[in-house]
N, C-alpha and C positions, 0 to 999 in steps of 0.2 A: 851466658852465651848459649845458644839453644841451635847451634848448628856445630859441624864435625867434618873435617877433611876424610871420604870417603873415596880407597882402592875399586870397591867393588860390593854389589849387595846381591844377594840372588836367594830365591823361593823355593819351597816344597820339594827342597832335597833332604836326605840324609845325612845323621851323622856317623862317620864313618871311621873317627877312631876312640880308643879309651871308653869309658864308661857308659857314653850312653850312646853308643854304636848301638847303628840300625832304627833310630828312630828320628821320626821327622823334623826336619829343623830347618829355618831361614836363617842364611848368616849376614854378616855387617862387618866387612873386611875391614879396617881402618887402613889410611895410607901414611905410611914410615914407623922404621925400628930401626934401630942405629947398629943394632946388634950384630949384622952381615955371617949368620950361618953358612959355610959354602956350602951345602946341600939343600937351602930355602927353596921351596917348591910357590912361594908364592913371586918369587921375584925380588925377593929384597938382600940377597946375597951381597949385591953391591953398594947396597942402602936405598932403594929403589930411583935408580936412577932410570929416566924415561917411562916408571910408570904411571898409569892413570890417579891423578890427584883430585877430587870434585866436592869441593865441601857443597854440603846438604843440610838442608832445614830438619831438625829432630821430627817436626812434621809430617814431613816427605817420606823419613824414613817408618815414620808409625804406620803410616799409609799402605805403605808395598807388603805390610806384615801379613803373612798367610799361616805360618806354623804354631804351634803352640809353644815352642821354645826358640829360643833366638841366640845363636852363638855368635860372640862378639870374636872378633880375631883381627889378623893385622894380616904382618907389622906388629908391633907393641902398642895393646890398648891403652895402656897403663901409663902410655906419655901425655896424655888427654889429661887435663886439669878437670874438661865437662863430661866423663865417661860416669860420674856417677850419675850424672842429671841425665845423662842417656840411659842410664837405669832405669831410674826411677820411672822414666816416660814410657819403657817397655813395661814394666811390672804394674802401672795402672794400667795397660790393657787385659792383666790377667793372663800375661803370660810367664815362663820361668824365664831366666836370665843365663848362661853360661860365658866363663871369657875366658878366653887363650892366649896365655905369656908365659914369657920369659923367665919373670919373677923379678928383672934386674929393678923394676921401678914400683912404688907404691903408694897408694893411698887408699885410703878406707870407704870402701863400698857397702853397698847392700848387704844384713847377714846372711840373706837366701840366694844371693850370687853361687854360682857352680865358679870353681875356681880351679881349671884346670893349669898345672904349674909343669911346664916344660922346660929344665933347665939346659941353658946353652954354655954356662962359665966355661967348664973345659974345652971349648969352642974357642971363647970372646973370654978369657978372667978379667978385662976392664970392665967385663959387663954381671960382678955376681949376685947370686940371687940375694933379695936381702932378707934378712932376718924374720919380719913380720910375714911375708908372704910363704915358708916353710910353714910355719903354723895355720896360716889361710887356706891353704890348699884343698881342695877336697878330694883332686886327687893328684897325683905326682903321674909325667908322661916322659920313659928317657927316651929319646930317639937311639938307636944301637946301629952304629958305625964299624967300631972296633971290639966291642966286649967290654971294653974300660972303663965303661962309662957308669956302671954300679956301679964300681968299686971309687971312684971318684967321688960319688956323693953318699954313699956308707950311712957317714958319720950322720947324716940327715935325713935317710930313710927310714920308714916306720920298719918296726921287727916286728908287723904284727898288725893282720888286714884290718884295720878299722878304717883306714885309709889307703885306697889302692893304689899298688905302683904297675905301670902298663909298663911292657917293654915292646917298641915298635921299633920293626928295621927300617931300616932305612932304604928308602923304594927303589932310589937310581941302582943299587948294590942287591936287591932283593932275592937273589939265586944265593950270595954268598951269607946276607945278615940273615933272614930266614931261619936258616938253617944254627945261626950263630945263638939268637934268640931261644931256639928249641931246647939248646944243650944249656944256656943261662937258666930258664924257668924250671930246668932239672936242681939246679945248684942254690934256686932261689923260690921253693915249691908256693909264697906267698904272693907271688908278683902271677900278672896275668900278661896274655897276649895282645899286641893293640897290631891289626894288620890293613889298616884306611881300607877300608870296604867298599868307598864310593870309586877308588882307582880303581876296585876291582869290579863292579858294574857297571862304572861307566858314566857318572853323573859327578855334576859340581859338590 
């Protein structure tokens, strides 16, 4: 199957959080994630109900490619059975691959995939992260609401940068997590800042 239910795609923007913040990138939103974060900034809080759903030819989408890296995101990529063969179709253009989930769902992709791992369980626990994708990670993203949200996943966190864990506030709340995060990366001096740069310039 060589086409994909696409939210949304757009060009020659930035990446604006976790590791590879500030460098160019086209993304490839996928549409639906079951997961319903009540802080989803893409719209899928309710499981995307009324949003744009448009399956696309892998084609189509090789076509529109402007950046040298391609961030896949949703929604949950990971519900895709053909997100590898969407891979593989970006990386013969010689371009890098990255993809953003959940972690709830898995299958074995590309080893040169960027695998950015956003757990939402303490959110959704019908939805946790599983086993193979803590190991896949390349790098770990908490979203910070409350504080809590280290200490929740502890037991899974690297003690020790080989693998980075960004801690990003949470944008609606940003006067209060901000500042929540500052006093956490005191407490946790291995963890880095993840603060979406493109809210804060101003671009997709």
């Amino acid at each position: 199957m060589n086409e994909i239910a696409i939210h949304e795609t757009f060009q020659n923007t930035i990446q604006g959080e976790g590791y590879w913040a500030g460098t160019p990138v086209d993304f490839i939103r996928l549409a639906g994630c079951p997961v319903r974060c009540h802080y989803c900034d893409t719209g899928y809080a309710n499981g995307g109900v009324g949003l744009p759903r448009n399956v696309r030819s892998f084609n189509e989408l090789i076509a529109e490619l402007r950046s040298p890296r391609v961030v896949i995101s949703g929604g949950e990529p990971f519900i895709y059975p053909q997100l590898p063969d969407l891979v593989q179709c970006i990386e013969a253009t010689d371009r890098t691959v990255s993809i953003e989930t959940s972690g709830s769902f898995w299958q074995a992709i590309s080893s040169s995939v960027w695998v950015t791992l956003s757990p939402k369980e303490h959110i959704s626990p019908q939805y946790p992260v599983v086993a193979q994708m803590w190991e896949r990670a390349s790098e770990i993203k908490l979203v910070i609401e409350t504080g809590l949200e280290v200490k929740y996943y502890a037991q899974y966190l690297p003690k020790k940068p080989q693998i980075p864990v960004f801690l990003q506030p949470e944008w609606t709340q940003r006067d209060y997590t901000l500042p929540l995060v500052l006093d956490l990366l005191k407490q946790y001096p291995y963890y880095r800042l993840s603060l979406q740069l493109h809210k804060y310039v101003g671009v997709d």
